[in-house]
C-alpha positions in Angstrom: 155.3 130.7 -60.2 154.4 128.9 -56.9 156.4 126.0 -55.8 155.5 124.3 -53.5 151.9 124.6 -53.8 150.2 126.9 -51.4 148.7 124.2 -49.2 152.1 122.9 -48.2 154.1 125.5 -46.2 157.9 125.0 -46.1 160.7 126.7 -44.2 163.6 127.6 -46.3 167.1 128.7 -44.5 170.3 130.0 -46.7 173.7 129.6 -44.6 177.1 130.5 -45.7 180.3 132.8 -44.8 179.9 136.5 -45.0 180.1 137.7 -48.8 178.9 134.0 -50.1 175.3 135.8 -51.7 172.9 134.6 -49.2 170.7 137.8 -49.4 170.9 138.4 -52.8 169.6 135.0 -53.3 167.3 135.2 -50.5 165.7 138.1 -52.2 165.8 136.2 -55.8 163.9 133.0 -54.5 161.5 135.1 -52.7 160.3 136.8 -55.8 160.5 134.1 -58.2 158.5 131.7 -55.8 156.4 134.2 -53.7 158.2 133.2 -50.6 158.1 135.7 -47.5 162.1 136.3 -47.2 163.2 137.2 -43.3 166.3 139.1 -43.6 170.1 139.2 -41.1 170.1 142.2 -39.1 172.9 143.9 -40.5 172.5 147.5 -41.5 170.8 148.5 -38.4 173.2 146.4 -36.1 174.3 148.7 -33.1 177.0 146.5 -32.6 178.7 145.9 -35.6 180.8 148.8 -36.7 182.3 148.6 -33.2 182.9 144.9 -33.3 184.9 145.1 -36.4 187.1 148.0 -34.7 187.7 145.8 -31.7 186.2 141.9 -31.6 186.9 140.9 -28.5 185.3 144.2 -26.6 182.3 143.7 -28.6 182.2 139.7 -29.4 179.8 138.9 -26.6 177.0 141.5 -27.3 177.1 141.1 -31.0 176.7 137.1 -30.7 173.9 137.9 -28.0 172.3 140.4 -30.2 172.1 138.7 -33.5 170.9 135.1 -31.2 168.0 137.3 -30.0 167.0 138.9 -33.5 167.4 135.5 -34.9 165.7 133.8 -32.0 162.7 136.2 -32.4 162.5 136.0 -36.2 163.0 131.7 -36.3 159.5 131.9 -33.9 157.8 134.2 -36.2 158.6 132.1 -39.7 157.6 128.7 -37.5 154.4 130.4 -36.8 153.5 131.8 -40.0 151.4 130.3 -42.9 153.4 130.9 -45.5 156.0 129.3 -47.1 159.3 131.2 -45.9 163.1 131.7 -46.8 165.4 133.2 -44.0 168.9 134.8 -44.9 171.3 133.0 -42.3 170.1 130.3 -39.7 170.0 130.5 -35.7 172.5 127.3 -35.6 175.1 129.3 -37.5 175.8 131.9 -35.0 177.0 129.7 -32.2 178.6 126.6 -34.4 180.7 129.0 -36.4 180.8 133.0 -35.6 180.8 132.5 -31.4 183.1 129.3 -32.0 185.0 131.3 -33.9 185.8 133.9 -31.6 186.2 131.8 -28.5 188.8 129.6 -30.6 191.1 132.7 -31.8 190.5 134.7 -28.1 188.0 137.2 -28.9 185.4 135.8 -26.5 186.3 134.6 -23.1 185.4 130.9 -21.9 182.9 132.6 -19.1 181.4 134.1 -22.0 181.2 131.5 -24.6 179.6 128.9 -22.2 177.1 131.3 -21.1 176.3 131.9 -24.7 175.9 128.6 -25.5 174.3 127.4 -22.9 171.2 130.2 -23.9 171.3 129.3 -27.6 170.8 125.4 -26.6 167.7 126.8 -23.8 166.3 128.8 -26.7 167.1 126.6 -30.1 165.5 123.1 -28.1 161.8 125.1 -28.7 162.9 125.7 -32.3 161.6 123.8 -35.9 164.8 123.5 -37.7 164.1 124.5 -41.7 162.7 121.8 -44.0 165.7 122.9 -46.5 169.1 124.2 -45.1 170.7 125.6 -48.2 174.6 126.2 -47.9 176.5 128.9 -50.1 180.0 127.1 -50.5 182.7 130.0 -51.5 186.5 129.7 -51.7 187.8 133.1 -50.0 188.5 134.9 -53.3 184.9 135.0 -54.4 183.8 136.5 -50.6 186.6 139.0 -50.9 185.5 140.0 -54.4 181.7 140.1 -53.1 182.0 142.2 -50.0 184.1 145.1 -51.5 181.2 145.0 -54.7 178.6 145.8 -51.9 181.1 148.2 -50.7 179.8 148.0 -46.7 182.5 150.0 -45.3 182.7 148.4 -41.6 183.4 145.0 -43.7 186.4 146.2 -45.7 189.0 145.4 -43.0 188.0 141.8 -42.1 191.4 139.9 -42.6 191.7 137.2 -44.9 192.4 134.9 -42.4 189.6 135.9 -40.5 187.0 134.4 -43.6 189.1 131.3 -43.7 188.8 130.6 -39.8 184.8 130.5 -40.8 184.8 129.0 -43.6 186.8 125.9 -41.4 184.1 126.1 -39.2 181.3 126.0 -42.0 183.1 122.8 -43.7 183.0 121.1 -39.9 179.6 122.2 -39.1 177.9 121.4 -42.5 179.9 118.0 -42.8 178.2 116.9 -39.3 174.3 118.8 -40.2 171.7 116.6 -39.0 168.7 118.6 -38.3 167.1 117.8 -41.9 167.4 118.2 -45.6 170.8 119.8 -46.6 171.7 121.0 -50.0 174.9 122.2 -50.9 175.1 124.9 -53.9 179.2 125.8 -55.2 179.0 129.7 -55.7 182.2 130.3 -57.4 180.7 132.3 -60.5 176.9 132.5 -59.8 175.3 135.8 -60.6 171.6 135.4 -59.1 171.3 138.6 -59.7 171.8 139.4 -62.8 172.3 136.2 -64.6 168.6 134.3 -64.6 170.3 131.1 -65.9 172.4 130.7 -62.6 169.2 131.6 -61.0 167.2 129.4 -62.5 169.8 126.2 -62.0 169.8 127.2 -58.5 166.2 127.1 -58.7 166.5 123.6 -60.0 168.2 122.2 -57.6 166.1 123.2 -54.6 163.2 121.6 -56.7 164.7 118.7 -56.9 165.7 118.2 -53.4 162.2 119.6 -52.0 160.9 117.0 -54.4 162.3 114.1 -52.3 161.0 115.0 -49.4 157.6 115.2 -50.1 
């Protein structure tokens, strides 16, 4: 199945909380529809397993690592010639994760204006995605989903933690303006291992590609 046909390349971009499914449905959309799927640098993050243990040590070099991994993949699905779908956008990591920890103290003001004053140096040369796609999930389905994948440096992030970025998502997605913005409810979606849900998800990316072009 192609969609959309092989002489129109389109950029494709999955947002939402940690736990919401964006890789599993990054991966699912990449096989059905032959898209080239760019993937979060998670399992071979240096800096994660410390960050959970102690945010506010680590805060800064996470946020500056995953900006330049994202940074260096965004430039590489702009210049390819292939349709593409990335797991987790650029614009995330400062409008909600380094937000987020400058708001609740984890990341001092020096330190969050020097962040985001290299994310706005670097993002200005950037193509934003044709289709930002946004996983919406209450907390109880991202709790649910991140001790199924069983990641063990994850199972201690607090509840409240989720919601605090989840607040942030609602804000940022509410005031989205860099392009076409579809928002998909994954309370009980099973890409995986339902093709129905798959297929309706499918559907509605169709549907919204379809009025663009």
């Amino acid at each position: 199945m192609t969609f959309p046909p092989p002489d129109k390349k389109l950029f494709f971009c999955i947002a939402g909380n940690i736990g919401s499914g964006k890789s599993s449905l990054t991966q699912k959309l990449s096989e059905l529809f032959g898209w080239k799927a760019y993937y979060e640098s998670v399992d071979d993050n240096p800096y994660l397993p410390d960050f959970y243990a102690d945010m506010k040590r680590w805060a800064f070099h996470l946020q500056v690592y995953f900006l330049s991994k994202r940074f260096q993949t965004h430039k590489e699905i702009v210049e390819s010639e292939n349709s593409v779908i990335q797991d987790r956008s650029i614009y995330e990591d400062v409008e909600i994760f380094a937000r987020n920890l400058f708001e609740i103290g984890k990341m001092d003001d020096r330190d969050y204006q020097n962040y985001r004053s290299l994310f706005y140096t670097m993002s200005y040369y950037l193509k934003p995605p044709d289709l930002m796609i946004y996983l919406k999930c209450p907390i109880d389905t991202l709790l649910r989903q991140i001790a199924r994948r069983g990641r063990s440096y994850e199972q201690s992030i607090p509840r409240e933690y989720l919601e605090q970025l989840n607040r942030h998502y609602e804000r940022w997605i509410e005031n989205y303006k860099l392009g076409p913005l579809l928002i998909i409810e994954n309370i009980n979606l099973d890409f995986v291992h339902r093709n129905d849900d798959l297929k309706y998800v499918a559907g509605m990316i169709r549907e919204k590609i379809e009025e663009k072009v």
